[in-house]
C-alpha positions as CSV (number, residue, x, y, z in Angstrom):
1,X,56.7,21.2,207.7
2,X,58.4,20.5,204.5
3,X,60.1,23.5,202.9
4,X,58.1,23.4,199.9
5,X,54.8,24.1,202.3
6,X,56.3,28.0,203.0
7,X,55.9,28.9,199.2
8,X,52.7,27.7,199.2
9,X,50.3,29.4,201.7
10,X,52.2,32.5,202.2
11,X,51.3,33.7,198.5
12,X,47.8,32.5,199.6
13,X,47.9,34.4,202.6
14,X,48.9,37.6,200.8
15,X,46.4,37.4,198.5
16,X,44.1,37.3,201.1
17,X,45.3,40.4,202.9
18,X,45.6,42.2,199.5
19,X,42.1,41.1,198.4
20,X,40.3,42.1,201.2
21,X,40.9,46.0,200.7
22,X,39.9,45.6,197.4
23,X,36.9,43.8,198.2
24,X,36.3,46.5,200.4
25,X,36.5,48.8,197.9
26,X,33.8,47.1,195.7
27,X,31.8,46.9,198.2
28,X,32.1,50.8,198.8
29,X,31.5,51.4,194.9
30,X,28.3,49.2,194.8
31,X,26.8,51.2,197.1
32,X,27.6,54.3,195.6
33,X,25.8,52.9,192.2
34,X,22.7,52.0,193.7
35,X,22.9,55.4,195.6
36,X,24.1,57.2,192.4
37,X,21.4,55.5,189.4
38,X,18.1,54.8,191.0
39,X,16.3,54.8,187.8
40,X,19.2,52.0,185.9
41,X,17.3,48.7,184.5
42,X,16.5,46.4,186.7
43,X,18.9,43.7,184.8
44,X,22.0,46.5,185.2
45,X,21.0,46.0,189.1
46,X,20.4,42.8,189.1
47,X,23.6,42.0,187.5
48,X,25.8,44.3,190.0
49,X,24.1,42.4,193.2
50,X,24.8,38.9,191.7
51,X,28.7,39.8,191.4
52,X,28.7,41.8,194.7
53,X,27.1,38.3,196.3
54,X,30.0,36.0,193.9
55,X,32.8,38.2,195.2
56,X,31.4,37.8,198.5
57,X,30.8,34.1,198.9
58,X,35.0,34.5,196.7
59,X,36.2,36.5,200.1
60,X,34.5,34.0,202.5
61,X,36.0,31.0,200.8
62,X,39.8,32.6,200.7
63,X,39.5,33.4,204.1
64,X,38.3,30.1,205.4
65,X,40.8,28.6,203.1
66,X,43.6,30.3,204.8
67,X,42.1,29.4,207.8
68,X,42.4,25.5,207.5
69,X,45.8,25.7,206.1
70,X,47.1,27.8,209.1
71,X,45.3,26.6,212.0
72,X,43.1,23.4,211.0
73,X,45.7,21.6,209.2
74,X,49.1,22.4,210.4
75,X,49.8,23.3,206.6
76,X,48.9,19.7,205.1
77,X,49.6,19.8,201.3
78,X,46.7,19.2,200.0
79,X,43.8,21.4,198.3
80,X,40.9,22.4,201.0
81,X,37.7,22.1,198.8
82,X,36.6,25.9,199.4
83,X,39.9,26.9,197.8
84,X,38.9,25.2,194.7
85,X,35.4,26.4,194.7
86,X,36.8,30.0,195.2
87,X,38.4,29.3,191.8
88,X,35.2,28.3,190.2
89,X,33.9,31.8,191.6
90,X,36.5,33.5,189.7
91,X,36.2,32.3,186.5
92,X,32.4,32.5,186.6
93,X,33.2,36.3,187.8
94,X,35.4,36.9,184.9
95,X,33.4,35.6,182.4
96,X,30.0,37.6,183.4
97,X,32.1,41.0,183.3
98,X,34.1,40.1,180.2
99,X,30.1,39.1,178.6
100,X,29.1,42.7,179.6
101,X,32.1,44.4,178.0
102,X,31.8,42.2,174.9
103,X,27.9,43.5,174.9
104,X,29.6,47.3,174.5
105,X,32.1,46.2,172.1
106,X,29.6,45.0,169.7
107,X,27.4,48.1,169.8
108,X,30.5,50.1,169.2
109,X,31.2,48.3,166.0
110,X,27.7,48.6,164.8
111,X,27.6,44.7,165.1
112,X,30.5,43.3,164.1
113,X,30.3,39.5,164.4
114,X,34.0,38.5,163.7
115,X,35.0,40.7,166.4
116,X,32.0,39.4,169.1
117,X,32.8,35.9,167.8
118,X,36.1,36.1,168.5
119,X,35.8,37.8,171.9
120,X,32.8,35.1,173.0
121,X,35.6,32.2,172.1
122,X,38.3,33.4,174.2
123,X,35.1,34.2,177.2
124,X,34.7,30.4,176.5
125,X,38.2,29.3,176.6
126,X,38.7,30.6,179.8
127,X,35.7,29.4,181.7
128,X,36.0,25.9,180.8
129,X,39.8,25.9,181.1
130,X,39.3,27.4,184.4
131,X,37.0,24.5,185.3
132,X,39.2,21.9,183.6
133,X,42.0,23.0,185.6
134,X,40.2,23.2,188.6
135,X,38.8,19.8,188.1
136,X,42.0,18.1,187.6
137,X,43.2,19.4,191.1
138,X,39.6,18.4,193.1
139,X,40.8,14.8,191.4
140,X,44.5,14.8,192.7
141,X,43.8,16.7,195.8
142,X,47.4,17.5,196.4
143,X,49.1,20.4,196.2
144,X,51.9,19.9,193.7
145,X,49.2,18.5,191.3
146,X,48.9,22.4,190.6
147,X,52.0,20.8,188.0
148,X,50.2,18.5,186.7
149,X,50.7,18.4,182.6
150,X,46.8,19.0,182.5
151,X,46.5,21.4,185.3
152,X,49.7,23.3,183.8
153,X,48.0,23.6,180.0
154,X,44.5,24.2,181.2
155,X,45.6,27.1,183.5
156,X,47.9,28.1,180.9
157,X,45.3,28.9,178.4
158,X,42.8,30.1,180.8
159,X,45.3,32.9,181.8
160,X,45.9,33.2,178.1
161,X,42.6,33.4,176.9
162,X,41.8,36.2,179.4
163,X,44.8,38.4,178.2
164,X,43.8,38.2,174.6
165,X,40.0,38.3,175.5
166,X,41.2,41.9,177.4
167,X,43.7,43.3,174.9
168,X,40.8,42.9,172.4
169,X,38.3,44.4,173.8
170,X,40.8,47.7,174.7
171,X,41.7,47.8,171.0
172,X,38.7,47.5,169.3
173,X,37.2,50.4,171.8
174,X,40.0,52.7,171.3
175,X,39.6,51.6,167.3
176,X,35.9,51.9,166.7
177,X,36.0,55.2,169.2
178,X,39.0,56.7,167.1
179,X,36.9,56.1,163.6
180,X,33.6,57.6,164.8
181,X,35.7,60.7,166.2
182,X,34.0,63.1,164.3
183,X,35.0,66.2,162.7
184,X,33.7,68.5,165.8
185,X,36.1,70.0,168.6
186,X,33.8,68.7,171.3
187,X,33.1,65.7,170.1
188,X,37.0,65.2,169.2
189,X,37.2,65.8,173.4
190,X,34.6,63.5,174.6
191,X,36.1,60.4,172.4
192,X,39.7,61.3,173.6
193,X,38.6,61.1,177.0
194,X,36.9,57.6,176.6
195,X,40.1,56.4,174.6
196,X,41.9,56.8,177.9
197,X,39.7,55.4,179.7
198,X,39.2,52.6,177.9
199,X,43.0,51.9,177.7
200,X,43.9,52.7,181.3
201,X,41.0,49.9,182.3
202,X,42.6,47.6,179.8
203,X,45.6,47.5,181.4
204,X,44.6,47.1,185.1
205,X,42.9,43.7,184.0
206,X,45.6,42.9,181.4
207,X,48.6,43.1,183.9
208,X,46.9,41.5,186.4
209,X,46.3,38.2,184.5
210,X,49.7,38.2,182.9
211,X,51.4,38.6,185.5
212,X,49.5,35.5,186.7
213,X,50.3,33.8,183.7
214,X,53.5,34.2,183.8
215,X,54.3,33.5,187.6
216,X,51.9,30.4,186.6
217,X,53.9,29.0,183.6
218,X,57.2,27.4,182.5
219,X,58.4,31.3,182.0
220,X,59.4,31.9,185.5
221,X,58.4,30.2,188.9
222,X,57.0,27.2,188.1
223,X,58.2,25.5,191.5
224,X,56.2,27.8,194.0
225,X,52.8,29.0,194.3
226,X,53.4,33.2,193.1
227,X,51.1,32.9,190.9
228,X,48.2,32.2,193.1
229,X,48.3,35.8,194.8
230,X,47.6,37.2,191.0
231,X,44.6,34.5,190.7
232,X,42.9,35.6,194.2
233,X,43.0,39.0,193.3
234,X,42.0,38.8,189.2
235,X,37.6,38.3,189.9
236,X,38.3,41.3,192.5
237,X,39.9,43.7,189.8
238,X,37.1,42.4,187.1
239,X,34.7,43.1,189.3
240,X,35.9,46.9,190.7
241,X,36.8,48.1,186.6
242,X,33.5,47.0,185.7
243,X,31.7,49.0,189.0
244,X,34.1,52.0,187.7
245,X,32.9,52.0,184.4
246,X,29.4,52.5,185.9
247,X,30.2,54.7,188.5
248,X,32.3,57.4,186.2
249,X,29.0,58.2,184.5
250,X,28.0,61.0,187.0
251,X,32.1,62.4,186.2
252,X,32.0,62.3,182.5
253,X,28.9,64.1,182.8
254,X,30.5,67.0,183.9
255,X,33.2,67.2,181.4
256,X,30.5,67.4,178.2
257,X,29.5,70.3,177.1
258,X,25.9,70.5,176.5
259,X,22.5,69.4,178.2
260,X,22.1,66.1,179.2
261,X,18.9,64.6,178.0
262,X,18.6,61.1,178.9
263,X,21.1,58.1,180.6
264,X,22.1,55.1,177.9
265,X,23.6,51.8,178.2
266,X,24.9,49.4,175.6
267,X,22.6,46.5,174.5
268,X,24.2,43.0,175.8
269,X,21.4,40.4,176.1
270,X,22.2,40.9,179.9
271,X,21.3,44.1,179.5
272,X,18.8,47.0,177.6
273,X,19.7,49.2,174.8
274,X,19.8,53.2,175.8
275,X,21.4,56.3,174.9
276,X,22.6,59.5,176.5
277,X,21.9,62.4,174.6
278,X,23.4,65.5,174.6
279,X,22.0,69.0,173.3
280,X,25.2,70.2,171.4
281,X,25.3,74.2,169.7
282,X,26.1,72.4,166.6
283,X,24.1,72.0,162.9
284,X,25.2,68.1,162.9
285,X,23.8,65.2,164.7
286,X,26.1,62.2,165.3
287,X,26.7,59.2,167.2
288,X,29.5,57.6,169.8
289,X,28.3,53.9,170.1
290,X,28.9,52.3,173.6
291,X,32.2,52.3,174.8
292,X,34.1,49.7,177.3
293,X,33.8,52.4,180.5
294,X,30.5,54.7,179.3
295,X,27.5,53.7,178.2
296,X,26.2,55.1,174.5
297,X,26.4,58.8,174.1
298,X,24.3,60.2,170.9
299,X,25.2,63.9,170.3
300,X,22.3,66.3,168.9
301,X,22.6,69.8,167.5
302,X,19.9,71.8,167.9
């Protein structure tokens, strides 16, 4: 065993045995929403079964991964092919959830197309940086080709892009949610909560892929494999902020004042335009667009 071969599986090997709890937990979630929201679309459904199967076939492949390096292999340093098509999970994982957010952060801002533009370039940048990088290590099949100058910018800007792809979706929610605040106590309350929300679900994902980043890069740790216990577990927390954002629905419920009328979601082209309305003791009528964690919430006075 060579003594850079230590650095490199056990990292893998802790991701593994941090993942799985939090694979367990999706799992745990996605049953609640299908227990929880019978009458969502179809495409909402469809969408949560295709990233519970993804995260599934992404636990399978870690764990057989870890499997060859330990006890197939004797720790031979070179890539098994189910840990690079685990990577190719993850990024497809990523990009789906950061799609559906990007669907809520246009019908917040009423349609803004810089904002969507933007956000669908850094989606892109990561997904084929994810596949670039992962390509150039399926070509050099060993493991310190992880260093190779390609591998080391295409990573590099696939953990990038993710970060600014997630620290732009947060702001824009909390900004678009802050200018349709309203002039109404209640309504002042519901939009406080969702600003919150929105920014303590930011930074789960945020942290997650910069601390990847940054264990990945020339800024610290370059020589070992850190980083790779950030990248196992980054499709996992996509995957369990997005199920929360569903599953808080029922909560938030409870905390607004009024009747509720019917259940909304945001209009991506994955998925169907709605609205939740609630029968407010007001003389006003006015509207909270679709936020990162809620679906759209239309206030009505009587």
């Amino acid at each position: 065993m060579s003594e850079t071969e230590p650095v490199v599986v056990a990292p893998l090997l802790f991701g593994l045995v941090v993942s799985c709890p939090f694979f367990g937990i999706s799992i745990a979630q996605s049953i609640y929403y299908y227990k929880t929201y019978p009458t969502d679309s179809r495409s909402l459904k469809s969408f949560i079964g295709v990233l519970t199967l993804l995260e599934s076939v992404h636990t399978i492949l870690i764990t057989q991964s870890t499997k060859y390096w330990y006890l197939d292999s004797g720790l031979k340093p070179t890539f098994p092919p189910t840990l690079l098509a685990s990577g190719y999970v993850t990024y497809v994982v990523i990009s789906l959830v950061q799609m559906a957010y990007m669907g809520r952060v246009y019908a917040l801002s009423a349609g803004n197309k810089w904002i969507s533009t933007i956000l669908c370039l850094m989606t892109s940048i990561q997904i084929i940086c994810g596949f670039g990088m992962n390509s150039t290590l399926a070509t050099h099949v060993v493991i310190i080709s992880i260093h190779h100058t390609s591998a080391e910018i295409f990573g590099g800007l696939q953990l990038a892009a993710s970060v600014v792809c997630d620290v732009l979706i947060t702001s824009s929610l909390v900004f678009y949610l802050r200018d349709n605040r309203g002039e109404f106590k209640r309504t002042q309350n519901v939009v406080d909560r969702l600003v919150i929300y929105s920014i303590n679900i930011g930074m789960v994902t945020s942290i997650i892929s910069l601390s990847a980043l940054i264990t990945r890069q020339w800024f610290a740790m370059p020589d070992n494999f850190i980083f790779s216990t950030f990248h196992i577990l980054i499709g996992k927390v996509y995957f369990n902020s997005w199920l929360v954002t569903l599953n808080a629905r029922k909560t938030m419920r409870k905390h607004l004042d009024g009747r509720l009328l019917s259940l909304p979601f945001p209009p991506p082209s994955l998925l169907p335009s709605h609205s939740i309305s609630v029968d407010l003791s007001s003389q006003a009528e006015w509207r909270v667009f679709a936020c990162r964690n809620l679906p759209v919430i239309q206030l009505h006075g009587p």
